[in-house]
C-alpha positions in Angstrom: 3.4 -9.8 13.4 4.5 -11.0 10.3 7.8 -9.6 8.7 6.9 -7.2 5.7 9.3 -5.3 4.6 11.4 -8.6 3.7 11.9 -9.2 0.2 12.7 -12.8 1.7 11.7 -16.5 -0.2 12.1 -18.9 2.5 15.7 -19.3 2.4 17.6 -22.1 4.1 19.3 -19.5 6.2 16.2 -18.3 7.3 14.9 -21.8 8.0 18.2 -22.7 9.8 18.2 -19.1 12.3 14.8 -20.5 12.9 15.5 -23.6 14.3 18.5 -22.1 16.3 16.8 -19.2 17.5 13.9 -22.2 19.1 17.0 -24.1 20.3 18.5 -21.1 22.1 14.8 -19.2 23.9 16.9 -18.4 27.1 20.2 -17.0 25.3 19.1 -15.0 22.9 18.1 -11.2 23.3 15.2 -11.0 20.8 11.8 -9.8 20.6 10.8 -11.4 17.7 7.9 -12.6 15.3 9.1 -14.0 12.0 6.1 -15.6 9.8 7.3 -17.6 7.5 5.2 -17.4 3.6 5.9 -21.2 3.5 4.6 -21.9 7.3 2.4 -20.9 10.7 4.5 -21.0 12.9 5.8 -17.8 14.1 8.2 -16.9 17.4 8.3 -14.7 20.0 11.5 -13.9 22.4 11.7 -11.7 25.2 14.9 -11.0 26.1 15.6 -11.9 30.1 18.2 -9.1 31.4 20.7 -6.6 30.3 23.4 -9.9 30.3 21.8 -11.9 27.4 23.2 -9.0 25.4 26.4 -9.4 25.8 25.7 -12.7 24.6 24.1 -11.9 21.8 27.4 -10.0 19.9 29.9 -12.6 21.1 29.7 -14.3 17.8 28.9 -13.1 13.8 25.9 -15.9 14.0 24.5 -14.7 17.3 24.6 -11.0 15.9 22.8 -12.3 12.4 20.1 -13.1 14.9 19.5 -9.8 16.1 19.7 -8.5 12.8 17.1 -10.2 11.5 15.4 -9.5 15.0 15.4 -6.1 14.1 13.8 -6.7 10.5 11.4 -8.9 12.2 9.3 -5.2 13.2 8.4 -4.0 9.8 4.6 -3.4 9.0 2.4 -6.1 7.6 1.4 -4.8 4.6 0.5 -8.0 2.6 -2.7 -8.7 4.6 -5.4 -6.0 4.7 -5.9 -6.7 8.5 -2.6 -5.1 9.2 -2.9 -2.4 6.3 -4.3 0.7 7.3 -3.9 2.2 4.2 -6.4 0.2 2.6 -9.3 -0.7 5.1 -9.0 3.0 7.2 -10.4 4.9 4.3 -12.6 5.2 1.0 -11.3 2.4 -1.3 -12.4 -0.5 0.5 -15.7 -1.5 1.8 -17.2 -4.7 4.3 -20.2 -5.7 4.3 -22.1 -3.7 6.4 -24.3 -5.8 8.9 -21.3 -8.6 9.0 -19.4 -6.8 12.0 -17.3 -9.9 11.9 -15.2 -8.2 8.9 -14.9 -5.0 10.9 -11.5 -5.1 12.3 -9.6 -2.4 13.5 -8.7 -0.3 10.9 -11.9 -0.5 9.2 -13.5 1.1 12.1 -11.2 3.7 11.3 -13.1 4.3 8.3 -16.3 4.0 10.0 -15.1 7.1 11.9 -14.6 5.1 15.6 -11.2 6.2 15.9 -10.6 7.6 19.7 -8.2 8.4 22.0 -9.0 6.1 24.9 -8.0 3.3 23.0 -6.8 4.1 20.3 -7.4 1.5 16.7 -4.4 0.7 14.9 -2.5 1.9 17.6 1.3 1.9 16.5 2.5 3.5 19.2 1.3 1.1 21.6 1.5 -1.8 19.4 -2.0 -2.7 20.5 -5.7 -2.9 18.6 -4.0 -3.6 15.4 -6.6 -6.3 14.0 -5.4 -9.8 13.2 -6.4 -13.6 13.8 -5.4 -14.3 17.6 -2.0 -14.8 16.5 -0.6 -12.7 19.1 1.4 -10.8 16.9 -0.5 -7.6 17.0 1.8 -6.4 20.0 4.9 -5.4 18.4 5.3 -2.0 18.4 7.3 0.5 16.2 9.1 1.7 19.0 10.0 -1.7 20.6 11.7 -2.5 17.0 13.8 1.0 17.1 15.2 -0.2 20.9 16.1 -3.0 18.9 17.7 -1.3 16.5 19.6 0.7 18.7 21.0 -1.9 20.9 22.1 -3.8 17.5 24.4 -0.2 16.2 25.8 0.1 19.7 27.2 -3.0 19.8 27.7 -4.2 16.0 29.8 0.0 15.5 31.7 -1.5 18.6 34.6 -3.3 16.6 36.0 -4.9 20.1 32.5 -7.1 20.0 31.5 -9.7 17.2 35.3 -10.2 16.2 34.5 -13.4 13.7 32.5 -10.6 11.6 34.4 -9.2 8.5 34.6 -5.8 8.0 32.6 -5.7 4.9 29.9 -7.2 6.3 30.0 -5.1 9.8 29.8 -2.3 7.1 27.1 -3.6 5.3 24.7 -4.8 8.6 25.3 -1.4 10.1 23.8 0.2 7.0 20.8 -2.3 6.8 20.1 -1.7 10.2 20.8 2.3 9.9 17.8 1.7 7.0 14.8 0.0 9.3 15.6 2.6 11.9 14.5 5.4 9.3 12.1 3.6 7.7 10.3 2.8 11.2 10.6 6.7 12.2 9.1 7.3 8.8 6.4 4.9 9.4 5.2 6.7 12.9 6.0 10.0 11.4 3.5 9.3 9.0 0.5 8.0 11.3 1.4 10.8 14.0 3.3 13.7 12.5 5.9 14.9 14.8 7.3 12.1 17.3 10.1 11.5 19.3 13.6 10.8 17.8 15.0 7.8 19.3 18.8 7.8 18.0 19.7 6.3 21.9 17.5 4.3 24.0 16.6 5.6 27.4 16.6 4.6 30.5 14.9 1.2 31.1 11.6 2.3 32.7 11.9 5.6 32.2 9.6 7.3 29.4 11.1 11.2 28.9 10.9 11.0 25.5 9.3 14.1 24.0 8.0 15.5 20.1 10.1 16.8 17.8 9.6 19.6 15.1 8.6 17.9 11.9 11.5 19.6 10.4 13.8 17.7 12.7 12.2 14.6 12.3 12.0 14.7 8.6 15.6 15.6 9.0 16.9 12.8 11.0 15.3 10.2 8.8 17.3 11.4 5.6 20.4 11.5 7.7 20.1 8.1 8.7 19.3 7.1 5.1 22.3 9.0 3.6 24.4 7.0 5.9 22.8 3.8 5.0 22.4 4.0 1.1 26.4 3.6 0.3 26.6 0.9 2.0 24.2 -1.4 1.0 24.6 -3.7 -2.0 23.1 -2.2 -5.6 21.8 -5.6 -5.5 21.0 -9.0 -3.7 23.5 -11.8 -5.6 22.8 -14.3 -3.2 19.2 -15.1 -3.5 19.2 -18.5 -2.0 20.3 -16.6 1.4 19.7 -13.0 1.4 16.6 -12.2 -0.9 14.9 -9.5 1.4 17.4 -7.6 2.5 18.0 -4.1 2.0 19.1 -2.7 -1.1 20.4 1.0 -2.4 17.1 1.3 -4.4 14.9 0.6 -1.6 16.7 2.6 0.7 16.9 5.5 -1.8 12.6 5.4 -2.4 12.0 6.0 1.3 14.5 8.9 1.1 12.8 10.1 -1.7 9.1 9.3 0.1 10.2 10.9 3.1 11.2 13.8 1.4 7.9 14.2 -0.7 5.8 14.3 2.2 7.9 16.7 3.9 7.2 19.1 0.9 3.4 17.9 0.4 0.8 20.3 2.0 -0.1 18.4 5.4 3.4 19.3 6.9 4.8 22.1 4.6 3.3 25.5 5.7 0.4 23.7 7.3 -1.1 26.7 9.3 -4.1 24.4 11.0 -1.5 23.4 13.4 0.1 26.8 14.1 -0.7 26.4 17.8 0.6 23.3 18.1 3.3 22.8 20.5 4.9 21.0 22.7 4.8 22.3 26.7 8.5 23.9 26.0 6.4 26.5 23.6 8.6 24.7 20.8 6.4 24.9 17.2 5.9 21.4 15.9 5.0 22.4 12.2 6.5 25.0 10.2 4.5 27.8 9.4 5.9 29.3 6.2 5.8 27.6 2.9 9.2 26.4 2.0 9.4 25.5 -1.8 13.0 24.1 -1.6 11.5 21.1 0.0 10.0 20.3 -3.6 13.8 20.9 -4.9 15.1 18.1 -2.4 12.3 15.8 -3.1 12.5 16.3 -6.7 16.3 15.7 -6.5 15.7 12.5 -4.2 13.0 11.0 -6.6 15.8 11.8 -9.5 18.2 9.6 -8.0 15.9 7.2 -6.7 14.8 6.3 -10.0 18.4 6.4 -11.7 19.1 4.2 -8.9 16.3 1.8 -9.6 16.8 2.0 -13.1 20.5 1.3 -13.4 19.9 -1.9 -10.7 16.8 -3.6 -13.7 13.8 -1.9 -12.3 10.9 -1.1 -15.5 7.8 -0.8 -15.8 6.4 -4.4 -15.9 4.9 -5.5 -19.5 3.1 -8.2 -20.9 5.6 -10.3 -23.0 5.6 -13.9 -24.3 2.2 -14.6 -25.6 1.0 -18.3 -25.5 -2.8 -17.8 -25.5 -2.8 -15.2 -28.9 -4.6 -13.0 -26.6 -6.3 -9.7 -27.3 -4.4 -6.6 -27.4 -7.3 -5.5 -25.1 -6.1 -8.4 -22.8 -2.6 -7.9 -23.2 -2.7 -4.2 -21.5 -5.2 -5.7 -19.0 -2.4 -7.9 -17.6 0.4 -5.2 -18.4 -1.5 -3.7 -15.4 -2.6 -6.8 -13.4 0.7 -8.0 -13.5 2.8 -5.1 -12.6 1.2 -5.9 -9.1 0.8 -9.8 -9.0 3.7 -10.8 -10.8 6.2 -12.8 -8.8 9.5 -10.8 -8.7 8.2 -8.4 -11.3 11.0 -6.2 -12.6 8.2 -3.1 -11.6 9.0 -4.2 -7.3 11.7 -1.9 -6.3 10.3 -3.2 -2.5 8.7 -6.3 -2.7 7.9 -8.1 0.5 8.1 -11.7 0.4 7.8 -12.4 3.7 4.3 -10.6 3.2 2.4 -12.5 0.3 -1.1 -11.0 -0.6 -3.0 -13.1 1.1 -6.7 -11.6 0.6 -7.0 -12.9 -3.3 -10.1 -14.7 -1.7 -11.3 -11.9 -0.3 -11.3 -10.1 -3.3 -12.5 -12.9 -6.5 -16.2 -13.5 -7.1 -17.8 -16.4 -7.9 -17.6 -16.5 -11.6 -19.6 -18.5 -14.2 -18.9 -19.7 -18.3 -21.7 -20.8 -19.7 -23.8 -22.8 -17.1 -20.8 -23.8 -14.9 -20.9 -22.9 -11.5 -17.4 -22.2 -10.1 -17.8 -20.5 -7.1 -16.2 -23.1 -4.1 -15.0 -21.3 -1.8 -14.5 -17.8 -3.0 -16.0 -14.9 -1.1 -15.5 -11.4 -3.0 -16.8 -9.7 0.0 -14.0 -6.6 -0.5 -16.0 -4.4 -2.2 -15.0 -1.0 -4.2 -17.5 2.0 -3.6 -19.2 3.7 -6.9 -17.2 6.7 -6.3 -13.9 5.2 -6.9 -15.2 3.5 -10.4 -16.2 6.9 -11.5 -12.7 8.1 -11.1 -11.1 6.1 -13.7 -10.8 8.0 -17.3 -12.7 6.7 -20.1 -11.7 5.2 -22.7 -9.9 8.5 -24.3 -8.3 9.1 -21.3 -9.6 12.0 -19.8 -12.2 12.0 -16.2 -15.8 11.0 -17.0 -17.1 15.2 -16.4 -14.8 16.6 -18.7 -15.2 14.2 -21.8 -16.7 15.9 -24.4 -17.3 13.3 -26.9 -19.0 10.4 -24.1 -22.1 11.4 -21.5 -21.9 9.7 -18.7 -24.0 12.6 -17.3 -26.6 9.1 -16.5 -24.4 7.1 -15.3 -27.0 4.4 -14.0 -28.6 4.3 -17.6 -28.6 0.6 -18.6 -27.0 -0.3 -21.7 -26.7 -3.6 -23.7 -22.9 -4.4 -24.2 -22.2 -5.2 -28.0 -20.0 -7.7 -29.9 -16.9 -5.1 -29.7 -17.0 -4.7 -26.2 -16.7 -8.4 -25.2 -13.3 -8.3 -23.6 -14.6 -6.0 -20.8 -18.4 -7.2 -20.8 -20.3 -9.8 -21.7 -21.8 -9.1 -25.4 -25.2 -9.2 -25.2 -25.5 -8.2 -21.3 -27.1 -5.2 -20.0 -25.5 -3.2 -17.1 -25.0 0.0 -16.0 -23.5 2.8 -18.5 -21.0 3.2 -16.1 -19.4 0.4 -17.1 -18.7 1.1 -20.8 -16.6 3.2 -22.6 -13.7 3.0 -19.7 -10.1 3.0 -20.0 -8.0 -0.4 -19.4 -7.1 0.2 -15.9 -10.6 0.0 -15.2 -11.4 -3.4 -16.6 -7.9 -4.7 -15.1 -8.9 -3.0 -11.9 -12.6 -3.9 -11.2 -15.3 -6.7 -11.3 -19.0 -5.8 -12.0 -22.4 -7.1 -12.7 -22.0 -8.6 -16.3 -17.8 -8.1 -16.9 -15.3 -10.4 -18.2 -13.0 -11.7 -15.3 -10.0 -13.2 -17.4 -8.2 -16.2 -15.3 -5.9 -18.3 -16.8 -7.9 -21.0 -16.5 -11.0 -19.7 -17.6 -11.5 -22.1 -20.4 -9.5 -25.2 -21.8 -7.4 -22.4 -23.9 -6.6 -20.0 -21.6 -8.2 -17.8 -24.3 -10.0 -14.2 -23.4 -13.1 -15.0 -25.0 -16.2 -17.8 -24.0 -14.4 -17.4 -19.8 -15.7 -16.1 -16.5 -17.8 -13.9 -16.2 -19.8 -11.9 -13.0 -23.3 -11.9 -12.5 -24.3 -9.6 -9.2 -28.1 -9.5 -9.4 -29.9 -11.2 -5.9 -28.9 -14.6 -5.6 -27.3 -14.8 -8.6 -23.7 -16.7 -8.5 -21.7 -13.6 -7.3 -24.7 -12.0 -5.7 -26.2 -11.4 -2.1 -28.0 -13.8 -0.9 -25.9 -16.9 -1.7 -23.5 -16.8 1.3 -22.4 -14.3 4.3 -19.7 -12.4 2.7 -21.3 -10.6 0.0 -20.1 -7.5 -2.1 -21.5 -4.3 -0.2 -21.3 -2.1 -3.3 -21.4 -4.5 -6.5 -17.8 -4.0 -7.5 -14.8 -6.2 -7.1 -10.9 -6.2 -7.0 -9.9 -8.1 -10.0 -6.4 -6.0 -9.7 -4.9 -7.7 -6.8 -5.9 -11.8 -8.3 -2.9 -13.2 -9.8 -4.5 -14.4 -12.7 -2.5 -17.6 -13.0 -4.1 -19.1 -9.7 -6.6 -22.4 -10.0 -10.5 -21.3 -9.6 -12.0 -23.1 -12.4 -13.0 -25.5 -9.8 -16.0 -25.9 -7.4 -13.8 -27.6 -4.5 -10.2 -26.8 -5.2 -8.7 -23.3 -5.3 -5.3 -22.6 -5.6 -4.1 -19.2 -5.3 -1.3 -18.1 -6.5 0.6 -16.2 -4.0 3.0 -13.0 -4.7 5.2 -10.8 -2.8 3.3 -7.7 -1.3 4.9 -4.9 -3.6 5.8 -2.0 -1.4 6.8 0.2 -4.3 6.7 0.4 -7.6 8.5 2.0 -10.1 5.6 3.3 -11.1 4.8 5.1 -7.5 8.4 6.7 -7.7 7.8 8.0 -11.7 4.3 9.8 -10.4 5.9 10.9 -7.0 8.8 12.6 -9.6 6.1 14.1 -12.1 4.4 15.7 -9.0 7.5 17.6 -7.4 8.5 18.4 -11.5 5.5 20.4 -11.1 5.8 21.9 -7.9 9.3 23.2 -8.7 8.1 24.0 -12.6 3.9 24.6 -13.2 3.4 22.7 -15.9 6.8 20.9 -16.7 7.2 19.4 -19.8 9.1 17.0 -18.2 6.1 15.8 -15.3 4.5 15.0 -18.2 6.8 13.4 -19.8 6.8 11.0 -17.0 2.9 10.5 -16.8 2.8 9.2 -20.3 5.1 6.7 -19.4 3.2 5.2 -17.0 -0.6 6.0 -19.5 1.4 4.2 -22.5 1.7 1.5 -20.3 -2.3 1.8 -19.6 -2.9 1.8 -23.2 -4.0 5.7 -23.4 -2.7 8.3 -25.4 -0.4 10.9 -23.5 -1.6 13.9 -21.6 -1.4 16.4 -23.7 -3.2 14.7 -26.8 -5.9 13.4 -24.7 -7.0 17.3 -23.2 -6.5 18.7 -26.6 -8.8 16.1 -28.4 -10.9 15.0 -25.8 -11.1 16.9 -22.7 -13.8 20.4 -22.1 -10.7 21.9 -20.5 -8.3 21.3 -23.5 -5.4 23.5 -22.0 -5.4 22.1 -18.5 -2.4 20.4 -18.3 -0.8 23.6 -19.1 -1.0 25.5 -15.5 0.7 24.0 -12.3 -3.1 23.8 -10.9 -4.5 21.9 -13.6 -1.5 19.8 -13.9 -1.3 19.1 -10.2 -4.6 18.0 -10.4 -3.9 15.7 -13.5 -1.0 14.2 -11.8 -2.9 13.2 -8.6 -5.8 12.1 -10.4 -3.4 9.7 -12.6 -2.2 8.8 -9.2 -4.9 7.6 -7.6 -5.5 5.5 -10.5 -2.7 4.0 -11.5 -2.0 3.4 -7.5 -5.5 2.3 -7.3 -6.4 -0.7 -4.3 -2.8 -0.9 -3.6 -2.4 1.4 -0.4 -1.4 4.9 -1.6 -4.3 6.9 -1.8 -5.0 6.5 2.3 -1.8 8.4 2.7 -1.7 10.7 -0.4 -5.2 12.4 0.8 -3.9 12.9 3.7 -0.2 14.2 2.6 -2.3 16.8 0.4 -4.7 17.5 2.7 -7.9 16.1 0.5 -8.8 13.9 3.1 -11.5 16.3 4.4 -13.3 16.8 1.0 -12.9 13.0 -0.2 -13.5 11.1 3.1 -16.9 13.3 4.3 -18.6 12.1 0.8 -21.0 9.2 1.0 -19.7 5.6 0.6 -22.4 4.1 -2.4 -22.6 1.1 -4.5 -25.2 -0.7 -6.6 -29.1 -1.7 -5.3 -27.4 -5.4 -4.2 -30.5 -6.6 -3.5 -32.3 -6.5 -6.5 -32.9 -9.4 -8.8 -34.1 -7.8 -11.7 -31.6 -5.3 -14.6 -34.0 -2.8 -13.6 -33.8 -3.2 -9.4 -29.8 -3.9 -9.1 -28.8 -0.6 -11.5 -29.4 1.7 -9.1 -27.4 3.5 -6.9 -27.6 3.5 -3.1 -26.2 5.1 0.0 -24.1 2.5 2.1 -22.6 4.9 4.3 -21.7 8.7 5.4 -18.2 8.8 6.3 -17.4 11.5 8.4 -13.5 13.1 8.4 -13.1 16.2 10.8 -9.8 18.3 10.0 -7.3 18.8 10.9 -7.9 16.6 13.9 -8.3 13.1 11.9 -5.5 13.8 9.8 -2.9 11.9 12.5 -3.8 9.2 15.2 -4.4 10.0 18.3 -1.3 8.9 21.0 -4.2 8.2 22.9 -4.5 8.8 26.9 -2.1 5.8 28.5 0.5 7.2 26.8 0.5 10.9 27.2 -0.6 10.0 31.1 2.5 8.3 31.6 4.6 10.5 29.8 4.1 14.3 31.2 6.3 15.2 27.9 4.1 13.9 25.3 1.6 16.4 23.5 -1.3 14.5 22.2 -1.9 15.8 18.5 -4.7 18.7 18.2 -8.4 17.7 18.1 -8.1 14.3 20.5 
């Protein structure tokens, strides 16, 4: 498993623990994997016996060993394999014959979760995807034993005596942080779990569920112990980019707290007979709306925190190509995700680059030239999540009453004007015009303007790549096994400074996978704003931060002018529906919208609609602009709302509950 959560460049420190860690195999009391962005090689230490820990907290350098051990157990979230939150639902699409693509949690999606063996299994650390590495294996759990052994000794002041206070302070807190963060993690996947603030017995598995309230709970206390204690900032970033801050530390507060408000565990009465075999309830039945008061507090201070630490929304600044202003917001949004160290990251994870940009460019042509190497495209984006973006006023596609898009399969003939999102003179699907900015920044399709840095001799916006989808055409099926299921593409997540302009060499630029975003904590804030007050001035307030950004007008000009429902941002409902809407795109292919269906419980009207894209196999305008049915997912509530523990686990634990439904 690679380690995510790092904000990490490959520091010497890191380099040197390394090669002292492979010097030291039968001394050191590690279970680790550590991946490297700069290298392969990984490692993986089992620790012998109980006596190897006494070892390991006999010296300050021997105890920085087992803290980065325990850091070595967060999530991979850089690489789709290991990112359920992208391939497990709606957003992302394989191609459909090519069962080569379908890994783990993409069979999620294609509704083969199960409770024999269960896929993406966290709890077990098993069925998890990945390239033979080996790494799959390290579970959650294994990395809060870790944890625990770490506290017990490092709190001991008699042990480690070369390690100065400040710093004993300081690791306690970092370590205090990945604890909650990997209770929020399985909370998440599997709603109420076990609390694990001491490690059992060896070989003996007691454990049992705990209320969600508890658990919810628990993870805040451990976070309000951790956050005054950790630096505002990292100073040292030659050695200790990566580790944990107050601002990352105060988001997952502030995340935990959200979902503990959000619909799927506040008042949730589909579980109200789920229990554990004490008779204990695992799910509070009645509606609590303080929990939107503590969120919204959290999210408050979360944000300060971010803010007062250099954390803004990312911009497009220091022009070189006299780009369009069209251009310019197109990278405003590219960039706020593929920007290196982007002042947007509150938790970027440099020990997780993106390492899918391959997976998600087309070939692309200018003129005659063929540049398509070795790219693939073959993520694809279904129709369903193009037609949620707003058009170009800034409003949803049904309620814009000045653009039809009633036909949205028409074909049209893009124009001069529209030649930094299409190519003038092309004809595609009506679909495609008339869109907001996020959109074109977002997505790839049959005819549109991909803008690379290196797209002509310039680096101008205008005479670059282009996509052309048709049968057989450069970025079409029929040209090489990994084609585009549905006929769109992730332009979002291409750092638009890498090489392609080249039929044998391409360099992608790599970037830290960002965690969170400011952006993410400003619409997480604008949601509990109007939970606590329907239709808060101030939710909205912070929604138009983040649609200036987009290049749209704000909310409440857009309904008035444009929108059939003019006054629908003035009710909590038709706020709330606003605000997750503006969500879902901002947070777009990044993750988020996995989790946020299920924390609202939208998963069973979203996921059970039909997965569709373009007619691929058509070679003619006519024949490809059409739309067709890929798939029909399937989502049954509330059982798929959490993974199943699956049987091993509950059959050797005669604690455990397995969650309703498996």
């Amino acid at each position: 498993m690679k380690t995510k959560f790092l904000n990490i460049k490959t520091s010497s420190l890191f380099r040197t623990t390394l090669k002292r860690i492979k010097s030291k195999l039968l001394y050191i009391p590690m279970a680790v994997v550590l991946l490297f962005s700069s290298c392969s090689e990984y490692l993986d230490i089992v620790p012998d016996n109980v006596a190897t820990i006494d070892n390991a907290f006999r010296l300050r350098n021997e105890a920085e060993k087992y803290l980065f051990t325990c850091y070595s157990f967060l999530p991979l979230h850089g690489d789709t394999w290991f990112n359920p939150g992208m391939a497990a639902g709606d957003e992302y699409w394989y191609p459909q014959t090519n069962q080569n693509k379908w890994h783990a949690a993409f069979r999620i999606a294609l509704g083969q979760q199960n409770k024999d063996n269960p896929l993406y299994n966290e709890w077990a650390g098993t069925q998890k995807g990945g390239n033979g590495d080996g790494r799959s294996h390290l579970k959650l759990w294994r990395g809060i034993r870790h944890c625990n052994i770490f506290l017990e000794n490092v709190r001991d002041k008699g042990l480690v005596p070369d390690l100065s206070a400040n710093e004993r302070v300081r690791w306690i807190a970092e370590v205090e942080f990945l604890k909650a963060f990997y209770h929020f993690y399985l909370f998440r996947m599997y709603g109420p779990i076990p609390i694990m603030d001491k490690n059992a017995e060896i070989g003996i598995a007691e454990e049992k569920r705990m209320p969600v309230d508890s658990v919810t709970n628990y993870i805040v206390k451990l976070l309000d112990s951790s956050i005054p204690n950790l630096p505002a900032t990292i100073t040292d970033e030659n050695t200790e980019l990566g580790r944990t801050t107050q601002s990352i530390a105060s988001a997952i507060k502030a995340k935990t707290l959200i979902y503990a408000a959000s619909p799927l565990f506040n008042g949730n009465s589909d579980f109200a007979n789920f229990e554990d075999k004490e008779g204990t309830k695992l799910f509070p039945q009645n509606y609590d709306p303080n929990k939107w008061i503590k969120a919204r507090d959290a999210l408050k201070e979360a944000i300060e925190i971010a803010e007062a630490n250099g954390h803004a929304l990312y911009e497009y600044k220091n022009d070189v190509f006299e780009l369009s202003d069209d251009m310019k917001t197109q990278l405003n949004i590219r960039n706020a995700v593929t920007k290196r160290w982007a002042e947007e990251h509150v938790w970027a994870l440099s020990n997780s680059n993106y390492i899918n940009q391959r997976a998600c460019m087309p070939p692309v042509e200018r003129s005659q030239q063929n540049a398509r190497g070795t790219l693939a495209g073959f993520f694809s984006v279904p129709i369903k999540i193009a037609k949620m973006f707003y058009t170009k006023n800034g409003v949803p596609i049904e309620e814009d009453k000045t653009l039809d898009f009633t036909d949205y399969m028409d074909i049209r003939t893009a124009n001069l004007e529209e030649r930094y999102h299409i190519e003038p003179g092309y004809q595609t699907a009506r679909l495609n015009f008339d869109r907001e900015h996020r959109f074109y920044a977002d997505l790839g399709f049959d005819g549109s303007i991909w803008y690379m840095k290196d797209g002509n001799a310039k680096g101008a916006d205008e005479n670059t790549f282009y996509v052309k989808c048709k049968n057989f055409e450069n970025a079409g099926f029929g040209h090489y096994n990994n084609w585009n299921e549905t006929g769109y593409f992730i332009k979002k997540l291409v750092n638009w400074e890498s090489t392609t302009n080249s039929s044998n060499n391409v360099s992608w630029k790599v970037y830290p996978w960002p965690e969170i975003r400011l952006a993410d904590l400003y619409l997480m804030y604008a949601e509990a704003l109007n939970e606590v007050e329907g239709g808060s001035p101030m939710a909205i307030e912070y929604l138009d931060k983040i649609r200036e950004r987009a290049g749209l007008g704000g909310v409440k000009v857009s309904w008035e002018t444009y929108s059939t429902n003019p006054q629908k941002f003035t009710t909590q409902d038709g706020l709330r529906e606003i605000i997750h809407r503006e969500r879902l795109i901002e947070l777009a292919l990044e993750g988020h919208r996995f989790w946020d269906l299920r924390r609202w419980k939208k998963s069973v009207e979203y996921l059970n609609e039909d997965i569709t894209g373009f007619n691929i196999i058509g070679k003619t305008t006519e024949a490809y602009n059409n739309e067709r049915v890929i798939y029909s997912q399937s989502f049954i509530a509330p059982r798929d709302y959490f993974w199943p523990i699956g049987n091993y686990d509950t059959r050797r634990n005669p604690n455990l509950v397995e969650n309703p439904g498996w």
